[in-house]
C-alpha positions in Angstrom: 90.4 -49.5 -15.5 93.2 -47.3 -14.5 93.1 -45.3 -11.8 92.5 -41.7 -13.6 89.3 -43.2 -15.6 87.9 -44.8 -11.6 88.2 -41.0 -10.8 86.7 -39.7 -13.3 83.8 -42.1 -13.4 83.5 -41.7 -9.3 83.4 -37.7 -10.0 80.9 -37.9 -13.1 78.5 -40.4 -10.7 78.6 -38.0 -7.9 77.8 -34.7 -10.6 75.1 -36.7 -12.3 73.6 -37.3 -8.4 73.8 -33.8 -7.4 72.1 -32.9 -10.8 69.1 -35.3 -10.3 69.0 -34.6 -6.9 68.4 -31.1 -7.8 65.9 -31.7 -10.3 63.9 -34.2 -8.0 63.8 -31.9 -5.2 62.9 -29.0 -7.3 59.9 -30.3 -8.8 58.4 -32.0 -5.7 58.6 -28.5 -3.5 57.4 -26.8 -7.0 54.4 -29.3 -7.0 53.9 -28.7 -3.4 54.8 -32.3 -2.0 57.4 -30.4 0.3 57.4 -27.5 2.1 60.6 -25.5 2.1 61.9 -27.0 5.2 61.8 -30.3 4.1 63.6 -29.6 0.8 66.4 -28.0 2.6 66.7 -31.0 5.0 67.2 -32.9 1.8 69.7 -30.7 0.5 71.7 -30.7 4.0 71.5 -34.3 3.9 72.8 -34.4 0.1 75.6 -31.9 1.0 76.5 -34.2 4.0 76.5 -37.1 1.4 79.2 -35.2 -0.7 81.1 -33.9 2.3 81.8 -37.5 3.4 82.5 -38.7 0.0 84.8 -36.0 -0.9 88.1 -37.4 -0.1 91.3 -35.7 -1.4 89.2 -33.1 -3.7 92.5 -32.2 -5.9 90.5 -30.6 -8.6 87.4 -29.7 -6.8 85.0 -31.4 -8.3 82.8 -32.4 -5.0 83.2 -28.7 -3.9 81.5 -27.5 -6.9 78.9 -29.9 -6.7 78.0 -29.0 -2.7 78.4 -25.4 -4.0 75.4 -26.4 -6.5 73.4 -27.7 -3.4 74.1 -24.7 -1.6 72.7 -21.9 -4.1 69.8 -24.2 -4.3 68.9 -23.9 -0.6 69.3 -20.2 -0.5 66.8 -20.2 -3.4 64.5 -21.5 -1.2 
């Protein structure tokens, strides 16, 4: 696998996370299995995750996914 497809699939793996992650999250605070506090403990946690898998972010690809985390907690 060359090195530009290893990116790409390490950038489409940590997109497709953020994405479930969002949806998870979503439905269990909708369904009342979370309060608000806990699902923005979840989403700091997630946006840690990303933060320390980010690396050298040359096309930003981790900072739009933490940006998708983030207007997620403030619609909380």
């Amino acid at each position: 696998m060359s090195s530009e497809s290893t990116r790409l699939t390490s950038e489409a793996i940590t997109l497709s996370a953020a994405a479930i992650l969002n949806s998870l999250i979503s439905v269990l605070g909708n369904r009342g299995l979370l309060s608000p506090e806990e699902e923005r403990e979840v989403y700091r946690a997630a946006a840690e995750m990303i933060d320390e898998a980010s690396g050298d972010d040359e096309d930003g690809t981790y900072e739009l996914a933490r940006e998708l985390i983030e207007l997620r907690m403030a619609d909380i």
